[in-house]
mmCIF entry with sequence, helices, sheets and N, C-alpha, C, O atoms, coordinates in Angstrom:
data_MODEL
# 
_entry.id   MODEL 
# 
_entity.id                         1 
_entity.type                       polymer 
_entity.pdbx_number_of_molecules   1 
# 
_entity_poly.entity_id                      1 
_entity_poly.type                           'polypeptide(L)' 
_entity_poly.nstd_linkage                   no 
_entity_poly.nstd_monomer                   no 
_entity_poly.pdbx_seq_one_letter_code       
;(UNK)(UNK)(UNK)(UNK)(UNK)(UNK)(UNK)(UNK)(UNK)(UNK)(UNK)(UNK)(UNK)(UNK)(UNK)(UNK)
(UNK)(UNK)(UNK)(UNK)(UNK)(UNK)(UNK)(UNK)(UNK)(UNK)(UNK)(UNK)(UNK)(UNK)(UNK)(UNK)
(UNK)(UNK)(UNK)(UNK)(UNK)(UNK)(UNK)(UNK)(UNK)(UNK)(UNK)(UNK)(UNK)(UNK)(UNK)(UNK)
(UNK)(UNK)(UNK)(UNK)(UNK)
;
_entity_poly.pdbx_seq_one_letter_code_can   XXXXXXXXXXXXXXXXXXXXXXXXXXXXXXXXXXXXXXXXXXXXXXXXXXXXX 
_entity_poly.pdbx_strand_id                 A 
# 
loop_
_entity_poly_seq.entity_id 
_entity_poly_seq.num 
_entity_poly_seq.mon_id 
_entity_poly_seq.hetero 
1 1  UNK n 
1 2  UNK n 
1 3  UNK n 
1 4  UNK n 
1 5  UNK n 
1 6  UNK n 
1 7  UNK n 
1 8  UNK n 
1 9  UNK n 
1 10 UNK n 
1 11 UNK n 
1 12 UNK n 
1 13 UNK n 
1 14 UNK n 
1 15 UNK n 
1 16 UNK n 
1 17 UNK n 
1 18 UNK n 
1 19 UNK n 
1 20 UNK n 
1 21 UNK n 
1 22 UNK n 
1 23 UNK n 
1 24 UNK n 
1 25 UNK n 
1 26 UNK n 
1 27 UNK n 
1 28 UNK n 
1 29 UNK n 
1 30 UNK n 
1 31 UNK n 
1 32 UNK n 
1 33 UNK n 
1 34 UNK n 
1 35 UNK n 
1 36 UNK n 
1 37 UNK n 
1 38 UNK n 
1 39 UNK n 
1 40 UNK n 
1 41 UNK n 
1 42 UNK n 
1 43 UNK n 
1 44 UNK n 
1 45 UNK n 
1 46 UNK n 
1 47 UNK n 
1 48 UNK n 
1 49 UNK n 
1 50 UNK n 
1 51 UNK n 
1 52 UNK n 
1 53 UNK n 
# 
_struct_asym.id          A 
_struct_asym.entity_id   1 
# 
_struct_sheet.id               AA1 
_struct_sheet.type             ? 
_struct_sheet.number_strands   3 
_struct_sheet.details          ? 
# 
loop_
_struct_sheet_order.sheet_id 
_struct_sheet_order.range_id_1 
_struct_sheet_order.range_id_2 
_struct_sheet_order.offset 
_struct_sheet_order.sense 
AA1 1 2 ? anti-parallel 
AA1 2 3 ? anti-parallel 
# 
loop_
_struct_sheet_range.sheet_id 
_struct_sheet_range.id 
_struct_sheet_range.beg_label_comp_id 
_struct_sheet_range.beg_label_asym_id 
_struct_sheet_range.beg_label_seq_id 
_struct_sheet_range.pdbx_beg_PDB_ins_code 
_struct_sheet_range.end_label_comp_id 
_struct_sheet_range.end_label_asym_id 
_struct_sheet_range.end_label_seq_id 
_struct_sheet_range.pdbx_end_PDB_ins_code 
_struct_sheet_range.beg_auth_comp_id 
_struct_sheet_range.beg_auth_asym_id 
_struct_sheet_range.beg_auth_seq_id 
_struct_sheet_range.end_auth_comp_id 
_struct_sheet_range.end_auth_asym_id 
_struct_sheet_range.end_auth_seq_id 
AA1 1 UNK A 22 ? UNK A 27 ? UNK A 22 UNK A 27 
AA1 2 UNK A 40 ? UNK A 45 ? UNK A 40 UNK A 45 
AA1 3 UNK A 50 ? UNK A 51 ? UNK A 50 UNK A 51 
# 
loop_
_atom_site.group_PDB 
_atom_site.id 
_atom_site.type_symbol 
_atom_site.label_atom_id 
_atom_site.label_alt_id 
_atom_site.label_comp_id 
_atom_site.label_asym_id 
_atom_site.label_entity_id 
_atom_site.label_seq_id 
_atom_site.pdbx_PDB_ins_code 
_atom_site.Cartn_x 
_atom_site.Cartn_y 
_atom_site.Cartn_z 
_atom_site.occupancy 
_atom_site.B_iso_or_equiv 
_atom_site.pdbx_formal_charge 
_atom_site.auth_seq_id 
_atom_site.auth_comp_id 
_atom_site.auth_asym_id 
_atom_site.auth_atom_id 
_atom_site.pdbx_PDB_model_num 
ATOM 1   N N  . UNK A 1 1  ? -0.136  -1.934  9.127  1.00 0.00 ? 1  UNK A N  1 
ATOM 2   C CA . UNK A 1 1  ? -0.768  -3.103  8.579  1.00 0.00 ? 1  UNK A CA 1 
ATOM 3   C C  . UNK A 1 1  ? -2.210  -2.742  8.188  1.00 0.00 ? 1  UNK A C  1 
ATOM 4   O O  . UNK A 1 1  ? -2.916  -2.235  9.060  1.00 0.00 ? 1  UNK A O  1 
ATOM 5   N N  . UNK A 1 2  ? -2.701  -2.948  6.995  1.00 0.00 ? 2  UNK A N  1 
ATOM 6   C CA . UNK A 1 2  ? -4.082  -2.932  6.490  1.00 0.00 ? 2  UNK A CA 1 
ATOM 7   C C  . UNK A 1 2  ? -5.031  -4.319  6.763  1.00 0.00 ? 2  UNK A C  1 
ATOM 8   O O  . UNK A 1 2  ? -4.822  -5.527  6.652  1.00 0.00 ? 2  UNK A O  1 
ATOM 9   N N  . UNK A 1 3  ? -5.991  -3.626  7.111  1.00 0.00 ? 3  UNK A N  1 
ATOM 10  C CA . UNK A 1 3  ? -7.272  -4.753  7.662  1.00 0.00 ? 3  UNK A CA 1 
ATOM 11  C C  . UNK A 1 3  ? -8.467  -4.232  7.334  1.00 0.00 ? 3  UNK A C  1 
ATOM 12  O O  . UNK A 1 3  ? -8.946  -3.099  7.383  1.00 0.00 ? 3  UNK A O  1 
ATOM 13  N N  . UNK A 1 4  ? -8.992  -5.673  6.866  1.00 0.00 ? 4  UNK A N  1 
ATOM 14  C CA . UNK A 1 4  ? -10.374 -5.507  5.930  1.00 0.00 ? 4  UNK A CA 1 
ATOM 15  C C  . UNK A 1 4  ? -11.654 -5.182  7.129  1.00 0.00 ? 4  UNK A C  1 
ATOM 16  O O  . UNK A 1 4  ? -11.800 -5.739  8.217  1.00 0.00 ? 4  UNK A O  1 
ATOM 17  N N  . UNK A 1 5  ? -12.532 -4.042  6.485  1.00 0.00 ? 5  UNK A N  1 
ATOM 18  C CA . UNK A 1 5  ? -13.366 -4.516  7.742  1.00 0.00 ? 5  UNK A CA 1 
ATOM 19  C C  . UNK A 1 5  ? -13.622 -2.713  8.542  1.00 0.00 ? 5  UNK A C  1 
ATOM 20  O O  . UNK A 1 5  ? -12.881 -1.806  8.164  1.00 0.00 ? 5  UNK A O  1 
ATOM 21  N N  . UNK A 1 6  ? -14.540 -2.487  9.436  1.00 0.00 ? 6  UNK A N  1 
ATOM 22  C CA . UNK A 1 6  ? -14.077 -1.114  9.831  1.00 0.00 ? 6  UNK A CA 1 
ATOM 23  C C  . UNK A 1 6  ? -14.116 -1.243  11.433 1.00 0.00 ? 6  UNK A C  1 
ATOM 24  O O  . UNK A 1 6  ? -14.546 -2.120  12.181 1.00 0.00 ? 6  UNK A O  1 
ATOM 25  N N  . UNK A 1 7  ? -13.401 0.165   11.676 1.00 0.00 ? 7  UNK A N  1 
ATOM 26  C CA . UNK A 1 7  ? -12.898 -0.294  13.066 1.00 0.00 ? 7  UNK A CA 1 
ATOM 27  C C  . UNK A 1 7  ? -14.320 0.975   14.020 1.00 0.00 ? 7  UNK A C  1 
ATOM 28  O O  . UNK A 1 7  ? -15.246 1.651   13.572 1.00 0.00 ? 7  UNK A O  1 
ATOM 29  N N  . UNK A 1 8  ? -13.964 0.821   14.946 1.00 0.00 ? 8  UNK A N  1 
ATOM 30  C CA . UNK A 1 8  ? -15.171 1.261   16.282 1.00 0.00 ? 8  UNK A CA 1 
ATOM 31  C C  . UNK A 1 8  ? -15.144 2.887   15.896 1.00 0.00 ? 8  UNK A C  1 
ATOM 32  O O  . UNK A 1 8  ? -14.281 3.556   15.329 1.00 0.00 ? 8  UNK A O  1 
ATOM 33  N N  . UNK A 1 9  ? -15.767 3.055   16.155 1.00 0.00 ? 9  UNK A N  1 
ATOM 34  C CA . UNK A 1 9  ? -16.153 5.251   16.024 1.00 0.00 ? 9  UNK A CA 1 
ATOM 35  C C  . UNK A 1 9  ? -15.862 5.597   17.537 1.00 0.00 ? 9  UNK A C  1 
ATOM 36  O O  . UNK A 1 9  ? -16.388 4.968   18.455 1.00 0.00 ? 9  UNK A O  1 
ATOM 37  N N  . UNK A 1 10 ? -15.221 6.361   17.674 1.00 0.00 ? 10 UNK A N  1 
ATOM 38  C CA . UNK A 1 10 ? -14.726 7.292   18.689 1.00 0.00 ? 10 UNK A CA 1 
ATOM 39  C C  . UNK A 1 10 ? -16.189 8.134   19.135 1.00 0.00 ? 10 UNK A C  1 
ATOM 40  O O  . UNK A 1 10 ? -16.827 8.995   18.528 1.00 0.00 ? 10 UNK A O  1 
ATOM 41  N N  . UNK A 1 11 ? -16.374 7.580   20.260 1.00 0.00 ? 11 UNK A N  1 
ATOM 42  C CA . UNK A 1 11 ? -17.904 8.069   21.074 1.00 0.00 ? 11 UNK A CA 1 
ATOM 43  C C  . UNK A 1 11 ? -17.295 8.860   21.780 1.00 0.00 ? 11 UNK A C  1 
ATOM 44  O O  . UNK A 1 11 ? -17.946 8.649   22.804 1.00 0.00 ? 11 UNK A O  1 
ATOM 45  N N  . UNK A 1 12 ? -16.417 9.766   22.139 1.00 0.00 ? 12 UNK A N  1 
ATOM 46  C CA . UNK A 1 12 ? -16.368 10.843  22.865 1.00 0.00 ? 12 UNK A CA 1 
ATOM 47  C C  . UNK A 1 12 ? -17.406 11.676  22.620 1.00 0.00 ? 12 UNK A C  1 
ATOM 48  O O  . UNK A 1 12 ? -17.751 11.611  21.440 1.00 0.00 ? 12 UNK A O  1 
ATOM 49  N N  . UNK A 1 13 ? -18.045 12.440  23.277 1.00 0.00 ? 13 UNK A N  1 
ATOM 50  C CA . UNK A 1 13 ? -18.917 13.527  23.741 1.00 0.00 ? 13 UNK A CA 1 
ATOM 51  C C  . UNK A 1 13 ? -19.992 13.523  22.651 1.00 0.00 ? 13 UNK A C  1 
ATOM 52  O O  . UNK A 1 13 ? -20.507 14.459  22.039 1.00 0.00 ? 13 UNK A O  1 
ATOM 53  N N  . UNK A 1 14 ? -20.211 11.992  22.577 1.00 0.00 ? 14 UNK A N  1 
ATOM 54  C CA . UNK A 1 14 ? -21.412 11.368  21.506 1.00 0.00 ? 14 UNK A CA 1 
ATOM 55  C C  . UNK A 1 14 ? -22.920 11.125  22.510 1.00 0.00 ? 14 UNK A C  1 
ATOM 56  O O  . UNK A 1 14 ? -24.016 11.240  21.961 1.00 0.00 ? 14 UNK A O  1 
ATOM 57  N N  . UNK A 1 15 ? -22.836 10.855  23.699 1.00 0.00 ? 15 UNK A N  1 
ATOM 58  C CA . UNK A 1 15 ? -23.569 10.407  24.516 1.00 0.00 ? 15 UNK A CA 1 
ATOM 59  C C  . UNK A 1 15 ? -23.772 11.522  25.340 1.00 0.00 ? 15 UNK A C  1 
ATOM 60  O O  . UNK A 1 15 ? -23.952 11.212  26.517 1.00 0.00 ? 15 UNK A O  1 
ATOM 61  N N  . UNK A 1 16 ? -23.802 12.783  25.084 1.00 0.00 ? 16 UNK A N  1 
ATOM 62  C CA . UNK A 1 16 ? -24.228 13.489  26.198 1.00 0.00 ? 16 UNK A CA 1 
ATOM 63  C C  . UNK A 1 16 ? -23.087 13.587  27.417 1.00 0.00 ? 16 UNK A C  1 
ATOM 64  O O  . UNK A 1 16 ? -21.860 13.600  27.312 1.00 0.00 ? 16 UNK A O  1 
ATOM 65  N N  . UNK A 1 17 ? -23.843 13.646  28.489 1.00 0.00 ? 17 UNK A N  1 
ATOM 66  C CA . UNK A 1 17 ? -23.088 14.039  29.710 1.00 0.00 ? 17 UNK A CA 1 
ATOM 67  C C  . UNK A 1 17 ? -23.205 12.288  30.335 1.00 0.00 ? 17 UNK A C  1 
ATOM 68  O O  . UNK A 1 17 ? -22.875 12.173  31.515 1.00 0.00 ? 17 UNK A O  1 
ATOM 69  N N  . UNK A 1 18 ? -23.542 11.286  29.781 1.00 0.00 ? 18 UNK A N  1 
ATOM 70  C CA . UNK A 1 18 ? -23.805 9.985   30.133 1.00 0.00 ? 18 UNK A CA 1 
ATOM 71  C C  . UNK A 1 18 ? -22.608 9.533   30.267 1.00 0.00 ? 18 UNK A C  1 
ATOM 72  O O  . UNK A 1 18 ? -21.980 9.810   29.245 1.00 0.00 ? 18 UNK A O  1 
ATOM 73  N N  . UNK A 1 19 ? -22.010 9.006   30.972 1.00 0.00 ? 19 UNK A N  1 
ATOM 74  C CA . UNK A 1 19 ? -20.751 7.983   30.821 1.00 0.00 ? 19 UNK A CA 1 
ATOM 75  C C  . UNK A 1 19 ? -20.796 6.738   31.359 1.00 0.00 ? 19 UNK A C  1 
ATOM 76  O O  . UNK A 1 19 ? -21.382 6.743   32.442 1.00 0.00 ? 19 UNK A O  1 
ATOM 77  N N  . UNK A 1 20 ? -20.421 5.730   31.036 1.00 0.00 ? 20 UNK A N  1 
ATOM 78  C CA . UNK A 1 20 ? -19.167 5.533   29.785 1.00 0.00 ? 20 UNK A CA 1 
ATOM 79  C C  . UNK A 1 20 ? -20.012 4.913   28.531 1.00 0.00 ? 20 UNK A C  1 
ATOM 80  O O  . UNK A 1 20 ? -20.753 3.932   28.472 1.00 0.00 ? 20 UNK A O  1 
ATOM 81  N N  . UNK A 1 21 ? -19.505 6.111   27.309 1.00 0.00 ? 21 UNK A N  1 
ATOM 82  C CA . UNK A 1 21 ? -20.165 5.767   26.200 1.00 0.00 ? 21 UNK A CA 1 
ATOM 83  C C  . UNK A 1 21 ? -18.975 5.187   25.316 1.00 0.00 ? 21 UNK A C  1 
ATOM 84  O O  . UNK A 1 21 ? -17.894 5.724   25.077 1.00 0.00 ? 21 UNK A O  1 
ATOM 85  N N  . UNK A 1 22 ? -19.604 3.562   24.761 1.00 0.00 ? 22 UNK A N  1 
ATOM 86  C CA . UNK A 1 22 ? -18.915 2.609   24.418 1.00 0.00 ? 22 UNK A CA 1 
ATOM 87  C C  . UNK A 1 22 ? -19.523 2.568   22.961 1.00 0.00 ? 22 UNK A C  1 
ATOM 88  O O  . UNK A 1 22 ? -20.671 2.930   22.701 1.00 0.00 ? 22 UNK A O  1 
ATOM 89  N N  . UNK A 1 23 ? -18.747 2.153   22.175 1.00 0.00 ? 23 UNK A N  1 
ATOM 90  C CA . UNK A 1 23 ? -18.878 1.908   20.459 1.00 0.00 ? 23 UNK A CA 1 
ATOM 91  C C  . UNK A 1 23 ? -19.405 0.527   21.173 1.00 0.00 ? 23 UNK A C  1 
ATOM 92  O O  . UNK A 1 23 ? -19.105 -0.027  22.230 1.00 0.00 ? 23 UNK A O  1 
ATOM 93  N N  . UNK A 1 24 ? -20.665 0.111   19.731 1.00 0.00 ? 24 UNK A N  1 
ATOM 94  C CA . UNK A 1 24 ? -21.032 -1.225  19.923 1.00 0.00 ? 24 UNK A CA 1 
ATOM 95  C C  . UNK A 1 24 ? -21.319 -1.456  18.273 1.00 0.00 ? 24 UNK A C  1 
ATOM 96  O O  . UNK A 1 24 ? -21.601 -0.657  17.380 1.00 0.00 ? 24 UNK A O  1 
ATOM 97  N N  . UNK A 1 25 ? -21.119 -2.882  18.283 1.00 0.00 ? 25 UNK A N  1 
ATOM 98  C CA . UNK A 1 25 ? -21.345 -2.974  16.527 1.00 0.00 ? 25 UNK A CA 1 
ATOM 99  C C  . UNK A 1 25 ? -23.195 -3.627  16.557 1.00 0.00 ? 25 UNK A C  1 
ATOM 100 O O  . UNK A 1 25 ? -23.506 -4.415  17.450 1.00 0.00 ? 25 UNK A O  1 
ATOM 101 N N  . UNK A 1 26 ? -24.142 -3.228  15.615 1.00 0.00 ? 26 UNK A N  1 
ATOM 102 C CA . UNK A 1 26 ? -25.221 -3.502  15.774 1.00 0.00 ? 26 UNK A CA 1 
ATOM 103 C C  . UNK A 1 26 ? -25.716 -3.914  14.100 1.00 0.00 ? 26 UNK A C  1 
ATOM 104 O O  . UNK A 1 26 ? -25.086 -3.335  13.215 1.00 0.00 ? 26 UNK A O  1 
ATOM 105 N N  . UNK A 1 27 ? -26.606 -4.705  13.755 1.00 0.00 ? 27 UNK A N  1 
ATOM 106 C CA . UNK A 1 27 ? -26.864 -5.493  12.650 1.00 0.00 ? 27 UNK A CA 1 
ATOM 107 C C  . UNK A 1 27 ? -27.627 -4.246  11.871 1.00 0.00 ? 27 UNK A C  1 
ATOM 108 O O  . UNK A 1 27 ? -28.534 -3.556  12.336 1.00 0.00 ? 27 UNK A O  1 
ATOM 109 N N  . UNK A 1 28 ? -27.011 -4.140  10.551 1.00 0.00 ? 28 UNK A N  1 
ATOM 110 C CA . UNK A 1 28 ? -28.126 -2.799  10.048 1.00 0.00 ? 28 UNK A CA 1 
ATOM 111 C C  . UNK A 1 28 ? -29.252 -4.252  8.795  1.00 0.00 ? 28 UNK A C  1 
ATOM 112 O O  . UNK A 1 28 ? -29.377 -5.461  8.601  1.00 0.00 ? 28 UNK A O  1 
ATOM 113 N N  . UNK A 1 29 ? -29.770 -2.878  8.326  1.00 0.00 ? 29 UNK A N  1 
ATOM 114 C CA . UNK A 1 29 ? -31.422 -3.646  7.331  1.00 0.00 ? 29 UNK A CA 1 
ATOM 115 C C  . UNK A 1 29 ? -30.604 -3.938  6.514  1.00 0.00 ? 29 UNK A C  1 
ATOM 116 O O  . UNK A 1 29 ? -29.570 -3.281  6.636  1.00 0.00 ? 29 UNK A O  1 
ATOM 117 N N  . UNK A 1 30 ? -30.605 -5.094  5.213  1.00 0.00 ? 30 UNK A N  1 
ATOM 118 C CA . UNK A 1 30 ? -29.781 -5.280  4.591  1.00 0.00 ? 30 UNK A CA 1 
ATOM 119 C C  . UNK A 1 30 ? -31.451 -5.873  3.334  1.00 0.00 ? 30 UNK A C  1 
ATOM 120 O O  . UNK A 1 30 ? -32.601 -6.198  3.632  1.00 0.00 ? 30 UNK A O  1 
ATOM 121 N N  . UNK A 1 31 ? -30.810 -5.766  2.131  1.00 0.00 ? 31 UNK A N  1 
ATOM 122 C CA . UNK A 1 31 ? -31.687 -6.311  1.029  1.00 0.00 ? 31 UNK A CA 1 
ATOM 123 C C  . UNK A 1 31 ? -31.899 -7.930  1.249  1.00 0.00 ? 31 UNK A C  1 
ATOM 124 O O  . UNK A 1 31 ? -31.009 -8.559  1.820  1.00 0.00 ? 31 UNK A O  1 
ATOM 125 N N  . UNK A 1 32 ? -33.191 -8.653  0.748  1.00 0.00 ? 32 UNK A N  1 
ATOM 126 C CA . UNK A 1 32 ? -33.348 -10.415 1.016  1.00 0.00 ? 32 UNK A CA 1 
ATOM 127 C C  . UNK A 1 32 ? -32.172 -10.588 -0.427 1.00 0.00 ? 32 UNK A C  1 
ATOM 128 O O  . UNK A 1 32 ? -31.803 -11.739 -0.663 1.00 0.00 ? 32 UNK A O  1 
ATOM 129 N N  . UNK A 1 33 ? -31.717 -9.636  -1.184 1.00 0.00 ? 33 UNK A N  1 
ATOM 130 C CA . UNK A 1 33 ? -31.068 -9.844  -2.157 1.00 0.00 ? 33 UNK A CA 1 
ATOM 131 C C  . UNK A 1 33 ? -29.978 -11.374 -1.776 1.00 0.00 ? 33 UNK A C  1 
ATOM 132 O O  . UNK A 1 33 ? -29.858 -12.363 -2.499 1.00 0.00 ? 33 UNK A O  1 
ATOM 133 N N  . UNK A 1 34 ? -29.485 -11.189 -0.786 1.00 0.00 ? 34 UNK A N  1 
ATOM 134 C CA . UNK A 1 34 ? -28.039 -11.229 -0.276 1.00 0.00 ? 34 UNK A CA 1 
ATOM 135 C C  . UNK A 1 34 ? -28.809 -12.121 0.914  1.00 0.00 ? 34 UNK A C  1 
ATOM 136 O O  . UNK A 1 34 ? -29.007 -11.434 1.916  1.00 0.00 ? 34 UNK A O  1 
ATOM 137 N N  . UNK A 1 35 ? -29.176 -13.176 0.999  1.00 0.00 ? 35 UNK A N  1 
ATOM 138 C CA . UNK A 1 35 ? -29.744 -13.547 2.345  1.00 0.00 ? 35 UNK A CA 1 
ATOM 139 C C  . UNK A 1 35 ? -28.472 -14.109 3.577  1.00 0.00 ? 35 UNK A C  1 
ATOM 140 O O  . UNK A 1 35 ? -28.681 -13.949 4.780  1.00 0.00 ? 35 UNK A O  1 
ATOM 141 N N  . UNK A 1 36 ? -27.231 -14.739 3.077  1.00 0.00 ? 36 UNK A N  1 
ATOM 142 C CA . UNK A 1 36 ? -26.598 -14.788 3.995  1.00 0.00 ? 36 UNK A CA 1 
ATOM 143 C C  . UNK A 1 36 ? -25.118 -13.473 4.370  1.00 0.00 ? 36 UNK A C  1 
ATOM 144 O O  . UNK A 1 36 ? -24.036 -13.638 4.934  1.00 0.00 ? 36 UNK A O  1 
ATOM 145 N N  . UNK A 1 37 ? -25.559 -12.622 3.939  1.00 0.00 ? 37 UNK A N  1 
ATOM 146 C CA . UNK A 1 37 ? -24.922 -10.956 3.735  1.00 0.00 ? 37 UNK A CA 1 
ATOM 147 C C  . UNK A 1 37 ? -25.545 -10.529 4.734  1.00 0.00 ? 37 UNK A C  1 
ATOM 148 O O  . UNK A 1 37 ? -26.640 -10.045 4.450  1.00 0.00 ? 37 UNK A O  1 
ATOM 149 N N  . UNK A 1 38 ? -25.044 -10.513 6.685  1.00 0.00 ? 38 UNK A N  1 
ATOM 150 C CA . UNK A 1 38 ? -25.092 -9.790  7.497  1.00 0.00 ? 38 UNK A CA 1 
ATOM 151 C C  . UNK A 1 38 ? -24.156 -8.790  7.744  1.00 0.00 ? 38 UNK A C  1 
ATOM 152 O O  . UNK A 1 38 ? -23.291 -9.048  8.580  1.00 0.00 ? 38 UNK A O  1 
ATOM 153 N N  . UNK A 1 39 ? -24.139 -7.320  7.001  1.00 0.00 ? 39 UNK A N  1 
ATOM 154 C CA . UNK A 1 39 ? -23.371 -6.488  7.607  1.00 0.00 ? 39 UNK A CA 1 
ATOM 155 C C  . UNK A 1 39 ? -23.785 -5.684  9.168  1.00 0.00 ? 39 UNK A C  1 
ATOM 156 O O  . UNK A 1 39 ? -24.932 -5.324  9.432  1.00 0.00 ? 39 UNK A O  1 
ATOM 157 N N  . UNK A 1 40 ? -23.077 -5.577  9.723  1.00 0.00 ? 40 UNK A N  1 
ATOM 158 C CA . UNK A 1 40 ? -22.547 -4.592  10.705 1.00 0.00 ? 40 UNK A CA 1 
ATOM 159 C C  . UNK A 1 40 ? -22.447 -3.197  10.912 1.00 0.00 ? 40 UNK A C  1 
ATOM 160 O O  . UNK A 1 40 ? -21.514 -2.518  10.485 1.00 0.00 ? 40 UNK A O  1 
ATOM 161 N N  . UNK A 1 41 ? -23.349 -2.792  11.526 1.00 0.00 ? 41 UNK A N  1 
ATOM 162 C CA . UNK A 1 41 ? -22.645 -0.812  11.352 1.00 0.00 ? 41 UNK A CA 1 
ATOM 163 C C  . UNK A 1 41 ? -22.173 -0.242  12.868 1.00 0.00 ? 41 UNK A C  1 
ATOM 164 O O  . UNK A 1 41 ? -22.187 -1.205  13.635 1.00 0.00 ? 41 UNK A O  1 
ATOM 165 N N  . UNK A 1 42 ? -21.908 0.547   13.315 1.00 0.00 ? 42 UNK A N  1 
ATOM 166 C CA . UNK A 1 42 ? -21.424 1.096   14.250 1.00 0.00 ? 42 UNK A CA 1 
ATOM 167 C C  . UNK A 1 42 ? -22.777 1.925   15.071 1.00 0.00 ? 42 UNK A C  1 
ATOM 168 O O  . UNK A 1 42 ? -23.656 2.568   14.497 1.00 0.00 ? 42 UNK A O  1 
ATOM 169 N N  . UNK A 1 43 ? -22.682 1.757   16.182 1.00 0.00 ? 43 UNK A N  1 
ATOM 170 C CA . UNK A 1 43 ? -23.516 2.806   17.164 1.00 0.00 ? 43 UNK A CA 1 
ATOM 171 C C  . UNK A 1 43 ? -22.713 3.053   18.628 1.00 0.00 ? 43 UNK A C  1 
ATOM 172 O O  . UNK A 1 43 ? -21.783 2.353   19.028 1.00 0.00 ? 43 UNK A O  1 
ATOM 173 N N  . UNK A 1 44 ? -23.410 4.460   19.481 1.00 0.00 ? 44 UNK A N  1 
ATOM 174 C CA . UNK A 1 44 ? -22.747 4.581   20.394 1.00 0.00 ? 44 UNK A CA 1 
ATOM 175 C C  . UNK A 1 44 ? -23.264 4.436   21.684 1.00 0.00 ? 44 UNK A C  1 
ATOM 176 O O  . UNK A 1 44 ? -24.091 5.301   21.973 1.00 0.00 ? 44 UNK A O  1 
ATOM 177 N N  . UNK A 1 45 ? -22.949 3.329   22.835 1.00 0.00 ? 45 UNK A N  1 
ATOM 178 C CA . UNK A 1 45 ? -24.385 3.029   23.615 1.00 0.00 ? 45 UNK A CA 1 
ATOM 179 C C  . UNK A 1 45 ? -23.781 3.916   25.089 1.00 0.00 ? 45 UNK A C  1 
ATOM 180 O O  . UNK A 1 45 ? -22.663 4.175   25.536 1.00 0.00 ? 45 UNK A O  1 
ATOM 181 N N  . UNK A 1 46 ? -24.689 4.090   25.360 1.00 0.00 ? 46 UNK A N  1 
ATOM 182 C CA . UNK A 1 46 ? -24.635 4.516   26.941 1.00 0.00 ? 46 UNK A CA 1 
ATOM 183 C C  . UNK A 1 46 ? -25.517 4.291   28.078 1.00 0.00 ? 46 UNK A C  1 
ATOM 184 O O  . UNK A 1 46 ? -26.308 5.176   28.405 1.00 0.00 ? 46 UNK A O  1 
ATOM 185 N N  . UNK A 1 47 ? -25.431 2.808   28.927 1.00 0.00 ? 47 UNK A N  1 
ATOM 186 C CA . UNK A 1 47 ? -26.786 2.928   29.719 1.00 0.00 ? 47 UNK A CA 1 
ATOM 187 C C  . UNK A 1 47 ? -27.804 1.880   28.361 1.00 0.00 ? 47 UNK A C  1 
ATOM 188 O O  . UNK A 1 47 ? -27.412 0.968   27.634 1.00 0.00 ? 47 UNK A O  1 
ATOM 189 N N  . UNK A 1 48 ? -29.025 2.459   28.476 1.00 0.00 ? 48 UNK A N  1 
ATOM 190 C CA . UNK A 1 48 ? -29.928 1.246   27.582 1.00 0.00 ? 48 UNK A CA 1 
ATOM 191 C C  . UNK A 1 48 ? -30.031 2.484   26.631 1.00 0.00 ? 48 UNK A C  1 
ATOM 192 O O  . UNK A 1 48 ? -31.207 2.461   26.270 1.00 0.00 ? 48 UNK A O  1 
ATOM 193 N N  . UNK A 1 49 ? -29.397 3.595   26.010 1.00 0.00 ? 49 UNK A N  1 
ATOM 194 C CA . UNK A 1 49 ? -29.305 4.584   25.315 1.00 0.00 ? 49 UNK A CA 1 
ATOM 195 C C  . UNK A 1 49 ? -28.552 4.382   24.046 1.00 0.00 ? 49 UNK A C  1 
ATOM 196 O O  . UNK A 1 49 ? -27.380 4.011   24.104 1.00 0.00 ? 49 UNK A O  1 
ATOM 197 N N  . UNK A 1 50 ? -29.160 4.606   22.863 1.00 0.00 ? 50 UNK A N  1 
ATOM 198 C CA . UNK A 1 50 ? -27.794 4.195   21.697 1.00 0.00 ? 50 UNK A CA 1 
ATOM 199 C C  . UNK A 1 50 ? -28.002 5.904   20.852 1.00 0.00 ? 50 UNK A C  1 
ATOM 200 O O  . UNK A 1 50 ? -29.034 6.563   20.731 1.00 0.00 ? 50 UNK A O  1 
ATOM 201 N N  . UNK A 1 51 ? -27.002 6.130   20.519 1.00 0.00 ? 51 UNK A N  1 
ATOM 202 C CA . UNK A 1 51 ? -26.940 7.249   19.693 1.00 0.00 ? 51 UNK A CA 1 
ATOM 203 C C  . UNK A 1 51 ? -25.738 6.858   18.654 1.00 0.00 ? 51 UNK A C  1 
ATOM 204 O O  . UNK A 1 51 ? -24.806 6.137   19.010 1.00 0.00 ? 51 UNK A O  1 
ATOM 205 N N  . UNK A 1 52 ? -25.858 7.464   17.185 1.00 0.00 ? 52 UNK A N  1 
ATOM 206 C CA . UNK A 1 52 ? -25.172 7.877   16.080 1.00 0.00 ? 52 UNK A CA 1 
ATOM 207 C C  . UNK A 1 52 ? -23.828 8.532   16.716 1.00 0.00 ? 52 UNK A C  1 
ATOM 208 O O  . UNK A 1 52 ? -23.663 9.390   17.582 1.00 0.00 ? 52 UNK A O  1 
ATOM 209 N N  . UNK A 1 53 ? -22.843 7.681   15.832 1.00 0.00 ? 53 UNK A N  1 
ATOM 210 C CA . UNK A 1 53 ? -21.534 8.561   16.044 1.00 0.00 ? 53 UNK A CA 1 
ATOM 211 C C  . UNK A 1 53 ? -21.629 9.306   15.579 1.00 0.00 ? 53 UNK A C  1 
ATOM 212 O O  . UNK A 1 53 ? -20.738 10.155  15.584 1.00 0.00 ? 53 UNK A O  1 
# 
């Protein structure tokens, strides 16, 4: 089945030796173009720690 939309990033051995590193969805900068246009991007948190998938 196809679904609109993207799914969580695989944080394995994204976080260091930290565990448990969890995908979290976090609000990215977006243009005032689009003022009610909140996209979503992906990060990988661990602890109060966020790192790039």
């Amino acid at each position: 089945m196809n679904r609109a939309g993207s799914r969580p990033p695989s944080c394995v051995h994204k976080c260091g030796a930290c565990v448990p590193c969890l995908a979290i969805q976090v609000p990215t900068i977006t243009s005032q173009q689009f003022p009610n246009y909140e996209p979503e991007g992906w990060k990988c948190q661990c602890g109060s720690s966020v790192f790039n998938p």
